[in-house]
N, C-alpha and C positions, 0 to 999 in steps of 0.2 A: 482242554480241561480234563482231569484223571477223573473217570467215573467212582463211585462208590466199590462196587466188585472189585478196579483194578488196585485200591487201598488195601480192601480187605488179603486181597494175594499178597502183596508186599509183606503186610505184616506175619502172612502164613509163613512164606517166605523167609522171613527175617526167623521165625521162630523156630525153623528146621535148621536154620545154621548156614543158609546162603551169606556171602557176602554182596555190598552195595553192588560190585561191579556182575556179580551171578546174577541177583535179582533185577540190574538194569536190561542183560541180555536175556532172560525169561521174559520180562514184560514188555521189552522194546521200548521203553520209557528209559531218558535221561538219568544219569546216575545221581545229580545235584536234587532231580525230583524225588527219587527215590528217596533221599537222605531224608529230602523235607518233609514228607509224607510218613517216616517212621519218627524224626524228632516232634513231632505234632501228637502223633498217638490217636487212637482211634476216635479220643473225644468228636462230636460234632464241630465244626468253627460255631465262632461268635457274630453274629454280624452285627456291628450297632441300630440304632434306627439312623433313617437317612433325614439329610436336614430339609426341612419344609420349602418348597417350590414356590419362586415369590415368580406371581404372573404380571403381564404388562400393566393390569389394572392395579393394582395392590400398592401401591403408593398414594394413589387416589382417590382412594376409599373415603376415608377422614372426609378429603375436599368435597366431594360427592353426597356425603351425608350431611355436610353443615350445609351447602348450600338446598339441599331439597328440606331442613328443617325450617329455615328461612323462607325460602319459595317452592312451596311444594308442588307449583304448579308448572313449572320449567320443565321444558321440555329435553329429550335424550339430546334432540340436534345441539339446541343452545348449549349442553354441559358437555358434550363432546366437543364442541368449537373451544370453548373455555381449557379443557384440559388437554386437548392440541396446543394451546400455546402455551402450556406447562412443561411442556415436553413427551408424552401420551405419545406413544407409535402405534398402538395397537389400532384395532376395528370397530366397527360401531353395533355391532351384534353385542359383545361382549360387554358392552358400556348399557345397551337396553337391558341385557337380561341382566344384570347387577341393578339397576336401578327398579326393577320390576321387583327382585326384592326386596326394597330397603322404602320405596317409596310411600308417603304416610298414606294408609287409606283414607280416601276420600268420605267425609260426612252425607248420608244419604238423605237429602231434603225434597221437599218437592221443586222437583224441576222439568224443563219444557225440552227435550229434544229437538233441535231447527235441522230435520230433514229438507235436503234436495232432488228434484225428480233427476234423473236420469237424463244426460245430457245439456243439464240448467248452469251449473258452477263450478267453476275449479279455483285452484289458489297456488300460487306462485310464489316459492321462496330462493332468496341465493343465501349458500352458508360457507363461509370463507375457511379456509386449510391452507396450516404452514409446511411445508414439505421440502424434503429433500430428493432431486432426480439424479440418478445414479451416473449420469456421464457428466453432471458439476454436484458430484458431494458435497464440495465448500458453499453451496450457495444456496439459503434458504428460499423459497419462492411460497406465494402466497396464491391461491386456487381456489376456484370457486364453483361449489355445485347448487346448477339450475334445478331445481324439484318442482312438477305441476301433479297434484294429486287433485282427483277430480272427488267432487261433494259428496257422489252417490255413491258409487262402489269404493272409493278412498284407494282407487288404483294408483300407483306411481311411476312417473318417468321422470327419469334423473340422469344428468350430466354434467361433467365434469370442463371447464372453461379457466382460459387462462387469462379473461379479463373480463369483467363486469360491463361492459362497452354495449350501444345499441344495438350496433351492429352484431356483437355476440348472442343477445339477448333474443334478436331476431330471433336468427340460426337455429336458436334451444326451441321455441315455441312453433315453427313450424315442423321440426322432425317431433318432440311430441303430439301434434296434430297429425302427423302423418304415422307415428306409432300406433297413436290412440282410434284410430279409423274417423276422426270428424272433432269439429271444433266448440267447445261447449260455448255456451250463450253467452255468460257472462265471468271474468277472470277476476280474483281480488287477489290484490296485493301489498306485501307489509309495507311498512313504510320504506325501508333500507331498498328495496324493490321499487319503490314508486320514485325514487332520487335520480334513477337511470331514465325518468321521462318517457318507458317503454308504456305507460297504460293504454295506448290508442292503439297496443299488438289485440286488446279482449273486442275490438269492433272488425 
């Protein structure tokens, strides 16, 4: 890139009566540069503005906002599973903090907090993802992440599973128990969770 200095020389240049090829061998710059640099003139360039940067989210926006108008109370997982199967490649950060700010606030009423002690509950969800893996690009596959977040501190451990099966389901709840140092008391789980017949994993 010709700095600004090496312009202004050019044009000194040019003004004393060098030619293109004298002033290419003064400056050690290309004679075509040279040219192009004195047919331009000292004006500044132009630069347009550049055209607006469409991110992974921004197609579903719209969908994102009709649906939390509707049910304001859906959650980021549920609308990211949803906009996964729309075609959605992005991350789930970027889907929370967009909905953090479009999401209706919340009507302040009297209501009860249902605190749990420390060690008493957790709760257990699978949320399903369409994906594609890079050594069968043609072939979409459907994935499932185990999530146990416990009542008290609302800590999380989450895994990724390639089948909803008991025997997977095992797997997730004992390395969560072995993440988490110890096993809380009692586990709940949604319904779609309860189908796998895994409830007798919370005894």
């Amino acid at each position: 890139m010709v700095r600004m200095e090496e312009i202004l020389t050019i044009h000194d240049l040019h003004r004393q009566g060098l030619t293109l090829q004298a002033i290419a061998r003064r400056t050690g710059l290309d004679r075509k540069t040279v040219g192009k640099y004195l047919s331009r003139g000292l004006a500044p360039p132009a630069y347009g503005p550049r055209a607006p940067r469409i991110g992974l989210l921004d197609p579903y926006h719209d969908y994102l906002r009709q649906r939390l108008a509707a049910y304001p109370e859906l959650s980021g997982t549920r609308l990211l599973r949803e906009i996964r199967e729309l075609g959605y490649a992005g991350g789930y950060s970027i889907v929370t903090d967009y909905l953090r700010d479009i999401r209706p606030a919340r009507e302040r009423g009297f209501e009860h907090r249902f605190e749990t002690p420390p060690g008493q509950q957790a709760q257990v969800d699978f949320a399903h993802f369409k994906t594609v893996f890079t050594d069968e690009p043609d072939l979409v596959r459907v994935v499932w992440l185990f999530s146990l977040v416990l009542g008290h501190s609302r800590h999380l451990f989450a895994r990724f599973v390639l089948r909803q099966a008991v025997e997977e389901v095992v797997r997730c709840h004992l390395a969560a128990f072995g993440a988490l140092g110890g096993v809380p008391r009692q586990i709940l789980y949604d319904l779609s969770t309860a189908e796998t017949n895994c409830t007798g994993v919370a005894a």
